[in-house]
C-alpha positions in Angstrom: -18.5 23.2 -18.7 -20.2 20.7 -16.0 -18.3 20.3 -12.6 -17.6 17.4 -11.1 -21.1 17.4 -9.0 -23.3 17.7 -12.2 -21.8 15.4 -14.5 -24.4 12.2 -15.2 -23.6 9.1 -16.9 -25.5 6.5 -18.4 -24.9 2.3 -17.0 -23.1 2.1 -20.4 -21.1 5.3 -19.9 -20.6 4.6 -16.8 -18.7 1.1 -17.7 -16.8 2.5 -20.8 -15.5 4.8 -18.4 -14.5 2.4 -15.9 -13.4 -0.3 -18.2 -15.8 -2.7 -16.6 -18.0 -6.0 -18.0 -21.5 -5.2 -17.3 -21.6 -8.7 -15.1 -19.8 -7.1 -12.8 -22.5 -4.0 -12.3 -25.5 -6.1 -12.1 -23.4 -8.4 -9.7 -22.9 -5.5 -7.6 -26.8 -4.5 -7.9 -27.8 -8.2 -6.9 -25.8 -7.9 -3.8 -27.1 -4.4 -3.2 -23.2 -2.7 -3.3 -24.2 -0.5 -5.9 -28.0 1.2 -6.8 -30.1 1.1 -9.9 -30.3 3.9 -11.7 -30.9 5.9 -14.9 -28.3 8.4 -14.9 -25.1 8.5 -12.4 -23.6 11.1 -11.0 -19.6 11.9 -9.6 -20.2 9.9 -6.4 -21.7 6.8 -7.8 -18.9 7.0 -10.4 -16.7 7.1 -7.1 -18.3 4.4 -5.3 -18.0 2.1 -8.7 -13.9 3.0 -9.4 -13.6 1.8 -5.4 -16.1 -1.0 -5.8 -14.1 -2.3 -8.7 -10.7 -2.3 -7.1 -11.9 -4.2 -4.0 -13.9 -6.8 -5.6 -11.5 -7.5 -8.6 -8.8 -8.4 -5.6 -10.6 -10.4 -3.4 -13.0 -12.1 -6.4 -15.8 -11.9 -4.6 -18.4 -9.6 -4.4 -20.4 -11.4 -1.5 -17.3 -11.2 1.1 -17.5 -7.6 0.0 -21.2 -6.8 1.0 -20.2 -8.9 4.3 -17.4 -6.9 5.2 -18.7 -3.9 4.8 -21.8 -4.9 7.0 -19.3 -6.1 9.7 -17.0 -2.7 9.3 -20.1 -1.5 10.5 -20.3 -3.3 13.8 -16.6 -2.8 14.0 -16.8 1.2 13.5 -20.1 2.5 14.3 -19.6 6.2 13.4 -19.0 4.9 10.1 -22.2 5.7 8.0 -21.0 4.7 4.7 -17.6 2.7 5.2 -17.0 1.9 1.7 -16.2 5.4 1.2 -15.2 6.7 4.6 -12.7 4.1 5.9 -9.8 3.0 3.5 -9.5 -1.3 2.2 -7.0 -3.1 1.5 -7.1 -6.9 0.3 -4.6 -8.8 2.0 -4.3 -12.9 1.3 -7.4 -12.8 -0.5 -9.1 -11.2 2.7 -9.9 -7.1 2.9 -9.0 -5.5 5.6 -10.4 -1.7 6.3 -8.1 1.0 8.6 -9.9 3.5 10.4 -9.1 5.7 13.1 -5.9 4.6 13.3 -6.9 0.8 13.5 -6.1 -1.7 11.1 -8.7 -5.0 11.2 -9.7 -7.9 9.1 -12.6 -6.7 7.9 -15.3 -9.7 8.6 -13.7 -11.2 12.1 -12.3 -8.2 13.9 -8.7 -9.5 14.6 -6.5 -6.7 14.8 -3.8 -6.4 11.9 0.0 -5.7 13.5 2.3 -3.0 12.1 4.5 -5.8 10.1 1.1 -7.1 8.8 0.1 -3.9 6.9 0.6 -4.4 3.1 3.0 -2.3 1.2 1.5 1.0 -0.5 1.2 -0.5 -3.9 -0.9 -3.3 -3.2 -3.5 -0.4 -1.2 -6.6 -0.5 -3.3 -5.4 2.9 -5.5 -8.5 5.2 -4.6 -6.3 8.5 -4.8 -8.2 11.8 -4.7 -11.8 10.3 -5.5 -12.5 8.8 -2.8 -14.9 10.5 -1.2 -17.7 12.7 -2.2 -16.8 16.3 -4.4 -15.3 18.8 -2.3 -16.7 22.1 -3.1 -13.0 23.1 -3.8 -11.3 20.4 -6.0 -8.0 20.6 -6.1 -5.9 20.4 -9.2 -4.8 16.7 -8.4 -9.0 15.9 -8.2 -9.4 17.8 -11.8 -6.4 15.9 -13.3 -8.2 12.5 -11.9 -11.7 13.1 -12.8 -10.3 14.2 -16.7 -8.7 10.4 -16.7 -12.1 8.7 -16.0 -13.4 11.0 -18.9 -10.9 10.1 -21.2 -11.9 6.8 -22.1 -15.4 7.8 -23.4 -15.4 9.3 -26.7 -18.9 11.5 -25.6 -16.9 12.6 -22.3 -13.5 13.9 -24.3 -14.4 17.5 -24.6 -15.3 17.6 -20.6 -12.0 15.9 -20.1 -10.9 18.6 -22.0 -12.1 20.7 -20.2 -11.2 19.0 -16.5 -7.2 19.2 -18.2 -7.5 23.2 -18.7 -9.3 23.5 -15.3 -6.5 21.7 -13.1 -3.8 23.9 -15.3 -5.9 27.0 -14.0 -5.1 25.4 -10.5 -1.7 24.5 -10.8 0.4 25.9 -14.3 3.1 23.7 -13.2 0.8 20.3 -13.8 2.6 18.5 -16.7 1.4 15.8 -16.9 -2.2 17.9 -18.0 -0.4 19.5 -20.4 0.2 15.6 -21.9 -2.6 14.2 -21.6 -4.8 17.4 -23.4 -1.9 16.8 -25.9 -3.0 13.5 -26.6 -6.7 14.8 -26.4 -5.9 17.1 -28.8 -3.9 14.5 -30.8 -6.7 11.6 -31.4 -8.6 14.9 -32.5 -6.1 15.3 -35.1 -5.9 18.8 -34.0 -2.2 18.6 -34.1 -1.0 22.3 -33.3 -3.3 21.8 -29.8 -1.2 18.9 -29.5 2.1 20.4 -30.3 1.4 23.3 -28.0 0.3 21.1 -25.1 3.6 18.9 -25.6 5.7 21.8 -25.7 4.4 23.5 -22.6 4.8 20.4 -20.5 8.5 20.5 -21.8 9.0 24.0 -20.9 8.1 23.2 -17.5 10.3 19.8 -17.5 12.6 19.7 -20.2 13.6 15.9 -19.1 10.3 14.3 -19.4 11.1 11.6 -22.3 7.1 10.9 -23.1 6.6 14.7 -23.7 9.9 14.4 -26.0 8.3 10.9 -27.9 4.6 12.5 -28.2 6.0 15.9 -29.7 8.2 13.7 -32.0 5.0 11.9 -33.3 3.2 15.3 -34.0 6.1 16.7 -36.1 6.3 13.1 -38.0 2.3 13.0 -38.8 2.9 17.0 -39.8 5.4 16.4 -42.1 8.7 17.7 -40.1 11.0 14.7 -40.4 14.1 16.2 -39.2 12.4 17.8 -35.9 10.2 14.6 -34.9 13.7 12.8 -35.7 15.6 15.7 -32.9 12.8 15.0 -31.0 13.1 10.7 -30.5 16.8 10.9 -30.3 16.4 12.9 -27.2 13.8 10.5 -25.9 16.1 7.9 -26.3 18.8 9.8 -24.8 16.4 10.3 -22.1 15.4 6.9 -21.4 17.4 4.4 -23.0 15.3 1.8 -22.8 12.3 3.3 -24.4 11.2 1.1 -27.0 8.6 2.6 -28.9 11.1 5.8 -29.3 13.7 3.2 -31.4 10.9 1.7 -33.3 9.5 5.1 -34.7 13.1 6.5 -35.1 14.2 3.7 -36.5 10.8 4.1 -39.0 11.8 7.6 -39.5 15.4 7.0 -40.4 14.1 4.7 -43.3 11.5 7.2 -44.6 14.2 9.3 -45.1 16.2 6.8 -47.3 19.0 6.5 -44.3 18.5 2.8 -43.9 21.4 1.8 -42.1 20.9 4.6 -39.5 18.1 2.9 -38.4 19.6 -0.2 -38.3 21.0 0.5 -34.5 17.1 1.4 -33.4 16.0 -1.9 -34.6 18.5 -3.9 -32.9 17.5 -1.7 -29.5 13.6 -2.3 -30.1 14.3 -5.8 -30.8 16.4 -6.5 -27.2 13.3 -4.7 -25.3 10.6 -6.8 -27.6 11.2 -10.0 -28.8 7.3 -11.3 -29.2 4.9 -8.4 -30.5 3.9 -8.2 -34.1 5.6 -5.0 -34.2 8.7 -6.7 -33.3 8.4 -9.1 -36.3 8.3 -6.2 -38.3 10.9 -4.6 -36.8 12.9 -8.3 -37.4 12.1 -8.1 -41.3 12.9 -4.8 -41.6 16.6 -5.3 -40.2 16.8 -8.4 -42.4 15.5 -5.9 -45.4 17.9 -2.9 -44.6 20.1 -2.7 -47.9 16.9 -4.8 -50.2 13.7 -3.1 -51.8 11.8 -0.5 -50.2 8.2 -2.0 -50.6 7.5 -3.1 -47.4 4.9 -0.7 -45.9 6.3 0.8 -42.9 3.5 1.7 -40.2 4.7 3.7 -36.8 4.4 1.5 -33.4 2.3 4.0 -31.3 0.7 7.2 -31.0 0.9 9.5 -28.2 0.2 8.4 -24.6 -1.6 9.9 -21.4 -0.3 10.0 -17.9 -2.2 7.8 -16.2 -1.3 9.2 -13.0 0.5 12.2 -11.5 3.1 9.8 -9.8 3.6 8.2 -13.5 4.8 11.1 -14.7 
């Protein structure tokens, strides 16, 4: 397997990954935030995901270039401030904290305590920020496996980032789900059903775990366990739509129509607007008529986008 420092992408991997419009890189290239290159490696792929969540608040990729050049007036230990000081948009205007200070980024002016915006609206660099520690944590494994995921080429590395954060940490989860759906899109369903099962060994609570296993069992034939297995979610999480819509769905491939009937009135009071709600609306209206309406499930097992998702 590559570690984090060897890994390379291409500019088109590198945006598939990223879930970014190629505008945006040149953009960033033009205004010399961002280099030009054949291949990129873990700390351009850093700079990009920090890049990205800075310019796509403010709009604006010149104010970015300028405040960086002024954070380094502002800070001048700072060799590289994009990555060594942490930004925050604020009104349309970024602001960096280093240090212990907390400025608008491009005049200076001090930022007061009551000022400083909530966590949630912090640009959400997490554990990449920064270049690869020698030592990555299994936090830092878990994140770099979620940039891989979205690149069918990079799914075996993310793979292989899951198992490496489980050597870290056994405990992780939310690994555990997301190799499941890895595992899952491979149609390599006992993978899937092992990975689901572990994370519910180690949390026995966690409602997605519950829904993802119950949509392994249902594509493998076990009705009456992928059925065990949505009722719990539901009992779980009430309000878990896509866990009524595919119980609901299972109840009626099992010929227990009105059964389901309950599931599609839940579905339908958490989504009123979706095409999968009109289905769910005809078949409620269908429940005791002809069974020739083809019935397709909602969704497929998820990832944990985060470790605080979980």
């Amino acid at each position: 397997m590559q570690n984090m420092g060897e890994v390379s992408y291409s500019a088109r991997q590198l945006l598939e990954v990223l879930r970014m419009d190629a505008r945006q890189l040149r953009r960033w290239q033009r205004w010399r935030l961002f280099p030009r290159r054949r291949r990129y490696g873990w700390a351009e792929l850093v700079r990009a995901r920090a890049l990205r969540q800075i310019d796509t608040a403010c709009r604006g990729s010149r104010q970015v270039r300028e405040s960086l050049r002024a954070a380094c007036l502002h800070f001048p230990e700072l060799t590289d401030p994009l990555m060594e000081a942490s930004w925050f948009v604020n009104h349309g205007r970024l602001r960096v904290r280093h240090g212990g200070v907390c400025m608008d980024a491009l005049t200076g002016q001090l930022a007061l305590p009551f000022a400083t915006p909530p966590a949630r609206q912090r640009p959400n660099t997490g554990p990449l920020i920064g270049r690869p520690p020698e030592q990555p944590t299994a936090e830092q494994w878990f994140t770099f496996g979620l940039t891989l995921e979205g690149d069918p080429a990079s799914r075996e590395q993310a793979v292989a980032a899951y198992h490496r954060c489980l050597e870290l940490d056994p405990g992780f989860a939310c690994a555990h789900i997301n190799l499941g759906t890895l595992h899952y899109h491979g149609q390599d369903y006992a993978g899937a059903e092992r990975a689901y099962r572990a994370a519910l060994r180690l949390d026995p609570g966690y409602a997605l775990a519950r829904f993802n296993l119950g949509n392994v069992l249902d594509e493998t034939g076990r009705i009456e366990e992928a059925i065990a297995e949505y009722l719990e979610a539901v009992r779980l999480a009430p309000n878990y739509a896509d866990a009524h819509y595919n119980l609901a769905l299972a109840y009626q491939r099992r010929g227990e129509r009105r059964r389901a009937v309950p599931h599609w009135r839940q579905y339908l009071g958490l989504d009123r607007q979706s095409p999968w709600a009109t289905h769910a609306r005809t078949q409620l209206k269908l429940t005791l008529a002809q069974d020739g309406l083809r019935l397709v499930p909602k969704s497929v097992p998820g990832s944990v986008m985060s470790q605080r998702g979980a």
